[in-house]
C-alpha positions in Angstrom: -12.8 -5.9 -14.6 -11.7 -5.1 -17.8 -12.6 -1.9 -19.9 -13.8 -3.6 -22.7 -16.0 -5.8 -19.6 -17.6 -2.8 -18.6 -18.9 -1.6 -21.9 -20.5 -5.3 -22.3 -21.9 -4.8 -18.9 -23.3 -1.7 -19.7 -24.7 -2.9 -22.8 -27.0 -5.5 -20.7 -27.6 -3.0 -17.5 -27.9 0.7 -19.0 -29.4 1.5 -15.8 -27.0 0.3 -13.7 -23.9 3.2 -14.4 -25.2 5.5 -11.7 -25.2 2.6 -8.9 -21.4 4.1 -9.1 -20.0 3.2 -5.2 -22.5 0.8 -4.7 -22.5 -3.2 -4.5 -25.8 -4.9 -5.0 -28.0 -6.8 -7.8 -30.7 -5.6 -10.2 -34.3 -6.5 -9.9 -33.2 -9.1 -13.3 -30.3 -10.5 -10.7 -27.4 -8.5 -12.7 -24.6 -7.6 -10.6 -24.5 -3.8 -10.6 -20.9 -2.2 -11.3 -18.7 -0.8 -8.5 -16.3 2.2 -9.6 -12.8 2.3 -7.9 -12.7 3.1 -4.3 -12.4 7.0 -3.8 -14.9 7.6 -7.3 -18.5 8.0 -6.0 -21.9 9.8 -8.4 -20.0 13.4 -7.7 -16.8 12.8 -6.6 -13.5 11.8 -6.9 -10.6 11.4 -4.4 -6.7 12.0 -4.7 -3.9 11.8 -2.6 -0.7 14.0 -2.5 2.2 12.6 -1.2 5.5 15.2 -0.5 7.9 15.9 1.8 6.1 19.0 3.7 9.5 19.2 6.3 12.3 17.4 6.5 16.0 17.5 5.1 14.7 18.4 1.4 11.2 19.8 2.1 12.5 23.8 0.9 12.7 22.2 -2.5 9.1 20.8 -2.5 7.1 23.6 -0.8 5.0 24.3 -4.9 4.3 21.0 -5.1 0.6 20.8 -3.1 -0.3 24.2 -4.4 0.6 23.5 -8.1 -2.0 20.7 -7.7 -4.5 22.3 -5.8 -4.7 25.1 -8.1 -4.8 22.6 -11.7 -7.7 20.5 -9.6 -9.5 23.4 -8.6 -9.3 24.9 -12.2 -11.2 21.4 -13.6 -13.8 21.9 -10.9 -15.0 25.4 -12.1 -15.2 23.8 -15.2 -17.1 21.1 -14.0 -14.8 18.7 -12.6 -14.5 15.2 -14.4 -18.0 13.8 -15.7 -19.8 15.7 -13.3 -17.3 14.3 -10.4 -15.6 17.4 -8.7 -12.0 16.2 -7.3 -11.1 16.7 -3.9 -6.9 15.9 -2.6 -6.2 14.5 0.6 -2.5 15.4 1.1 0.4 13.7 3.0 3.8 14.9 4.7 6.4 12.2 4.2 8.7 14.2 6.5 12.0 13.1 3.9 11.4 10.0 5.1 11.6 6.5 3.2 9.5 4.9 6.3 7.2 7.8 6.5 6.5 8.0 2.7 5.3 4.3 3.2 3.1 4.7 6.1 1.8 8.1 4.8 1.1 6.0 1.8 -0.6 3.4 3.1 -2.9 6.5 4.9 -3.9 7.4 1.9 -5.2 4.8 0.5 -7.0 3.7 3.8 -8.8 7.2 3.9 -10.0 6.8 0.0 -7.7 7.9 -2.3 -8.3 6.8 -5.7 -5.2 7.6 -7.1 -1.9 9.4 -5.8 0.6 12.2 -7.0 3.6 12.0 -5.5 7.2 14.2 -5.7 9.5 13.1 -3.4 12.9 11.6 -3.2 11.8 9.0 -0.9 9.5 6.8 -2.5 11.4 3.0 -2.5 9.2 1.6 0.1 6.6 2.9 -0.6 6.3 2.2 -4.4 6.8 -1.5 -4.5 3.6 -1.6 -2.0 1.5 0.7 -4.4 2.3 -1.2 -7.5 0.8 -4.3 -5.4 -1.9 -2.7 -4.7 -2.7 -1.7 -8.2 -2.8 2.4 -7.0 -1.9 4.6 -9.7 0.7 7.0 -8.9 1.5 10.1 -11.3 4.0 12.6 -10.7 7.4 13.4 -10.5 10.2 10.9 -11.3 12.7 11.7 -8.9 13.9 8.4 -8.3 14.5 5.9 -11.4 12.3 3.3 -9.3 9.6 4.9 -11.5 10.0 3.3 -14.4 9.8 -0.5 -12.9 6.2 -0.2 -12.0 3.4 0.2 -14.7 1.0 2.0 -12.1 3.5 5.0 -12.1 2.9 7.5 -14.8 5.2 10.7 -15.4 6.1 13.2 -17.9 10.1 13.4 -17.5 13.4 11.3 -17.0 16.3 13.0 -17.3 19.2 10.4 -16.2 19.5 6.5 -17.6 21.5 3.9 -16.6 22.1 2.9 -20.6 21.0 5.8 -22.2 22.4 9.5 -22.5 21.6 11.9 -24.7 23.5 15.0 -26.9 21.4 18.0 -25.5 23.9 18.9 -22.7 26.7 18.5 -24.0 25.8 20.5 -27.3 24.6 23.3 -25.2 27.8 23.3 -23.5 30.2 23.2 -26.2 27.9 26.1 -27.4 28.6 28.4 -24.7 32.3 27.5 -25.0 33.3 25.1 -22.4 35.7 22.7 -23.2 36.9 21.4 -20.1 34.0 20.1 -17.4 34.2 18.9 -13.9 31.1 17.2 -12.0 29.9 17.7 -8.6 27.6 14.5 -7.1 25.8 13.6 -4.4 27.6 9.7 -3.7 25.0 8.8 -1.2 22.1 9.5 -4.1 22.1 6.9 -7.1 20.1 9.3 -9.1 22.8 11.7 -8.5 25.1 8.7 -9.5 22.8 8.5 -12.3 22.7 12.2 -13.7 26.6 12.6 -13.4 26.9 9.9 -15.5 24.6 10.8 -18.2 25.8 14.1 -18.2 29.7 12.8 -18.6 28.4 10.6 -21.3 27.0 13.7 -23.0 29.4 16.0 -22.5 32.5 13.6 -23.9 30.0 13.2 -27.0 30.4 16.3 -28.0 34.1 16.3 -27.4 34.7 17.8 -24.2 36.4 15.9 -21.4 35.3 15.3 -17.9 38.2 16.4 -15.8 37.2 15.7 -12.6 33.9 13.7 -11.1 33.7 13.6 -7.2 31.2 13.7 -4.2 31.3 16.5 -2.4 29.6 18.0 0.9 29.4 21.5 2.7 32.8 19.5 4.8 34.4 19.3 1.8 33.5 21.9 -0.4 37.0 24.1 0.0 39.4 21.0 -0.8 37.0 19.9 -4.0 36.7 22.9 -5.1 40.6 23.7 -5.3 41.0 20.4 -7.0 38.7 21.5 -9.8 40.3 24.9 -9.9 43.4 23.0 -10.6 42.2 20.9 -13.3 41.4 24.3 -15.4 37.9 23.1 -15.6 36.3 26.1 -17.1 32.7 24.0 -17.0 30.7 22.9 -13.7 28.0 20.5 -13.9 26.0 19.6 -10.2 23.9 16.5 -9.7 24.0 18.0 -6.0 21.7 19.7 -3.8 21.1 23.2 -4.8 23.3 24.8 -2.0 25.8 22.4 -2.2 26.5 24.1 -6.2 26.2 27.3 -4.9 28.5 27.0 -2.3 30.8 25.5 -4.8 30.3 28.3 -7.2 31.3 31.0 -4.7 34.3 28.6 -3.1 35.3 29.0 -7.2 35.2 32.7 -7.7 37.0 33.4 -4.0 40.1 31.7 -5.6 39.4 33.3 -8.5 38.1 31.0 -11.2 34.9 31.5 -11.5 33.6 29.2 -14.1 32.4 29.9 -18.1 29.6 27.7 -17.8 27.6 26.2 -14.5 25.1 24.2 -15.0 22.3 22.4 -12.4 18.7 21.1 -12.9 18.0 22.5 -9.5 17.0 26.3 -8.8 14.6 27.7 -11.0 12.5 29.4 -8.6 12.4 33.5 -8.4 12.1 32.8 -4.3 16.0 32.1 -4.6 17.1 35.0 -6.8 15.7 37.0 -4.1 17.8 35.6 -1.7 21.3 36.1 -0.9 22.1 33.5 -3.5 21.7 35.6 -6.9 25.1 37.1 -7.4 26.5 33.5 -6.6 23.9 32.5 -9.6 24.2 35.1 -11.9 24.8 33.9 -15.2 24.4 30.0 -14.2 22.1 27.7 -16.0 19.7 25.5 -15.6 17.6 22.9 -17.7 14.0 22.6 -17.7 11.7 19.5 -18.7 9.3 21.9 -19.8 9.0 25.6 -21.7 10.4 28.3 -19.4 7.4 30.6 -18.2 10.1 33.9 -19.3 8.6 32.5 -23.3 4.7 33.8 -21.7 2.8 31.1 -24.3 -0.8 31.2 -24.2 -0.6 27.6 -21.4 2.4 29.7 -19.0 -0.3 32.6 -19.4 -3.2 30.0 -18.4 -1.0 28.7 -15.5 -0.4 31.7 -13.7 -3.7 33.1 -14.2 -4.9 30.0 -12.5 -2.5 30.3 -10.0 -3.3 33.8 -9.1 -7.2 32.4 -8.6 -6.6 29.1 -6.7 -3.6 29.4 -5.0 -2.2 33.0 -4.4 0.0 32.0 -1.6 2.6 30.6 -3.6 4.4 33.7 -4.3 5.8 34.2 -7.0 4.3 31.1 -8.4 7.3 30.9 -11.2 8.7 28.2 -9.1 9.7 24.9 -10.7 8.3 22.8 -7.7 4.9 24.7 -8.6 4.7 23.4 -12.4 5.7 20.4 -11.9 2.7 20.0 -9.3 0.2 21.8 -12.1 1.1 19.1 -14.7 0.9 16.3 -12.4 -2.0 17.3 -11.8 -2.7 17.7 -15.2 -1.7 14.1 -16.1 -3.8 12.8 -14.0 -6.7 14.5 -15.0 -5.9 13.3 -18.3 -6.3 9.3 -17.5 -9.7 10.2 -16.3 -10.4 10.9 -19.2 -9.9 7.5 -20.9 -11.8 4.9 -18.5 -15.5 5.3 -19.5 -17.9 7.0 -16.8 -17.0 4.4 -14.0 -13.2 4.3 -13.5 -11.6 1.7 -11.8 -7.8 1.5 -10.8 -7.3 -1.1 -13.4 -8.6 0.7 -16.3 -7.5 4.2 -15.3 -3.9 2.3 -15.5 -4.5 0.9 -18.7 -6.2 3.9 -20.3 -3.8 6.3 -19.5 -0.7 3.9 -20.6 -2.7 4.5 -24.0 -2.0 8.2 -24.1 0.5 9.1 -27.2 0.4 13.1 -27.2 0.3 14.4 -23.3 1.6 17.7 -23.6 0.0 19.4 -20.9 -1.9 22.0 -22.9 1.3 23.4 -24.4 3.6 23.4 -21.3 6.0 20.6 -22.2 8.6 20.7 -25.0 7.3 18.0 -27.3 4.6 15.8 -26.6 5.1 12.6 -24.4 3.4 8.9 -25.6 3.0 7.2 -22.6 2.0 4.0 -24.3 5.7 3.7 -25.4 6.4 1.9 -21.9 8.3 3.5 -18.7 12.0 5.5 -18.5 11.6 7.2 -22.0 14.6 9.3 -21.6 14.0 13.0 -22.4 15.7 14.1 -25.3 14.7 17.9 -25.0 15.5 20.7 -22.6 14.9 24.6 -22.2 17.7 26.1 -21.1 17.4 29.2 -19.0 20.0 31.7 -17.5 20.1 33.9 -14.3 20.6 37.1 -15.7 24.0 38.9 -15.6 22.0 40.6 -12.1 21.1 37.9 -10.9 17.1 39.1 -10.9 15.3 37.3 -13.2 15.8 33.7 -14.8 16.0 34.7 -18.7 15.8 32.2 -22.0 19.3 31.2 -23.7 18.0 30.0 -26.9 14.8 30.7 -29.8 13.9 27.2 -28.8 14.4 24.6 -26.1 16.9 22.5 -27.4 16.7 18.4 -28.6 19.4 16.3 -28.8 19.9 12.6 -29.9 20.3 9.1 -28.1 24.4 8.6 -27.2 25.0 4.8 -27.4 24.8 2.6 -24.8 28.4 1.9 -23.1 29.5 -1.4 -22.3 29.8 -2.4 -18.9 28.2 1.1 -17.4 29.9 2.8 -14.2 29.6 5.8 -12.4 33.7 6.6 -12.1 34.8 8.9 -8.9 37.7 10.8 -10.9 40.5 12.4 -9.3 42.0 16.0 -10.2 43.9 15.0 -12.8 40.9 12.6 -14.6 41.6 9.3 -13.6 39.5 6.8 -12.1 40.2 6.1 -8.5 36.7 4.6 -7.8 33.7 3.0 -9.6 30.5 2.1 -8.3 28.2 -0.1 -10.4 24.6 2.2 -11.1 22.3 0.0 -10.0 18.7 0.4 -8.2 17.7 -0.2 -4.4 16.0 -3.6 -6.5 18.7 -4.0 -8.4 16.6 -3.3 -11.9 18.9 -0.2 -12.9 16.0 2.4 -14.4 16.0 5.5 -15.0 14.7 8.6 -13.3 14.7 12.5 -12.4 17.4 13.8 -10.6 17.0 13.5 -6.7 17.9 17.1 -5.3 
């Protein structure tokens, strides 16, 4: 039933609002309204799909408590209209087939709504947008913006579009020659490198060398690069796939200018034996860096330290993004009216135009401008020169502009010396060719 449905039905049956959960007729013979499975008079219930194990689960381990904390927060205030929110969570064990039954789970045991970050949502996303089951959370597969049920704050990699903030910040720390690092079996890897060699030729500087590599091949890639005289490295890898490729560098002695991946802002690794393989490496953040200590990043960890002290320390990035998921979704409940339904939660919160998440993203998102808006703005931050503590580059997170479409897009494998020596067409599992967060 429509939004504007329920207000005429309210109009006739005033009464009727608190049979919220309930079937049934009126003494008059008016049908009472039902809310949304999983929204009763006091409650409301949301799912939490991650991977909890698994080949990528390391990468994930903020996400549950970054929500738990932001939903917890909103029920000392209150909750929602008097309806306190309670998450039912979900390991997806890295799984495709597992993401779809855990899915499925979720739903059967109430779940209004689900927030989901995970790189293994194909099956399970299709199913969901059937279903009419809003899903909000992190992009990290470009399947995301195909389905209007999906709501999230951030897309980093296009299939058409690229934009200038990369390469700019590069050519401002002084690289001039760049070589990418994928992940072949990933498209949104696929996807990443090539908006990031799209960005990085816009502002001049060449992509030497684009190739897959693995822990198997880390020593021969590597010496390729070196050979190049690439003084730039960009990852759309897993995190110890760059590092391992970082120190592989500086054994043969060229350690590179400028190193770059979306994938490691989290203190946890700095205190590991990682953080003089880091040190001075950089990575790009879809929202402000907790190191600028804004009134929100204050507010954040202060809730953090209430509701979920076991995330220590909880400056991790799989944390945040869990808080603003969250966040988001609190945000459609606020549009509905009193008795949310799937339907108009969808269509209420596709009429947001200023989500910002209280001050923790760069610029504020309007999600009525349709799916796969592709970010234009980044914060940049540094490991320090100790490797300690992450560190901000710049007075402000930088925004770039839209690079052109190119005709007849491809994600090239480039040998040492820059030429092409494969191409594989980006496209998605469904062939739709969206865009999405990178898949680390």
């Amino acid at each position: 039933m429509s939004r504007s449905k329920l207000i005429g039905t309210a109009l006739v049956t005033a009464a009727l609002v608190s049979a919220c959960g309930a079937g049934g007729s009126t003494q008059n013979g008016t049908a009472a309204w039902t809310c949304a499975p999983g929204v009763t008079d006091d409650g409301i219930t949301v799912g939490v799909l991650y991977p909890d194990s698994g080949a990528v689960s390391a990468q994930y381990t903020g996400f549950r408590s970054g929500v738990e904390a932001r939903l917890a927060e909103q029920n000392a205030a209150g909750g929602v209209d008097g309806r306190r929110i309670t998450a039912i969570w979900r390991d997806d064990e890295s799984s495709p087939g597992v993401n779809l039954r855990a899915a499925k789970d979720l739903v059967a045991a109430g779940a209004f709504a689900i927030l989901e970050h995970t790189a293994y949502s194909e099956q399970s996303a299709p199913w969901l947008d059937q279903q009419h089951i809003p899903v909000v959370g992190v992009a990290d597969q470009p399947l995301w913006a195909d389905h209007p049920n999906m709501f999230t704050y951030t897309y980093v990699a296009d299939d058409t579009e690229a934009t200038t903030t990369l390469g700019q910040f590069v050519q401002s720390r002084g690289g001039t020659r760049a070589a990418l690092i994928i992940t072949s079996a990933t498209r949104a890897s696929l996807l990443y490198a090539e908006s990031a060699r799209r960005s990085l030729e816009a502002a001049g500087i060449p992509v030497v060398f684009e190739e897959p590599i693995d822990g198997i091949t880390m020593a021969n890639v590597v010496g390729r690069i070196v050979r190049t005289g690439a003084d730039t490295l960009v990852a759309a890898t897993s995190l110890d796939i760059y590092t391992g490729a970082l120190i592989t560098a500086a054994e043969r002695g060229h350690p590179f200018g400028t190193a770059i991946s979306p994938a490691g802002y989290d203190m946890r690794v700095l205190a590991s034996g990682l953080r003089q393989a880091l040190a001075g490496t950089y990575t790009p953040l879809p929202f402000t860096a907790l190191e600028r200590d804004l009134p929100a990043h204050r507010d954040y960890l202060a809730a953090m330290a209430r509701h979920a002290p076991e995330i220590q320390p909880p400056s991790q990035q799989s944390a945040v993004n869990g808080w603003i998921s969250a966040d988001l979704f609190l945000r459609g409940l606020r549009t509905p009216g009193h008795c949310p339904t799937r339907d108009s939660y969808i269509h209420g919160l596709r009429g947001v135009t200023d989500y910002d998440a209280g001050g923790l993203l760069i610029r504020k998102v309007d999600l009525s401008a349709g799916s796969g808006q592709l970010d234009r703005c980044a914060d940049f931050v540094r490991v320090s020169g100790t490797g300690d503590v992450f560190e901000t580059v710049e007075p402000q997170p930088r925004c770039g502009e839209l690079v052109p479409a190119a005709p007849g897009l491809t994600a090239a494998t480039t040998s040492a010396t820059g030429s092409a020596t494969t191409s594989a067409t980006i496209s998605a599992p469904d062939g739709s060719g969206r865009s999405g967060h990178l898949l680390t």
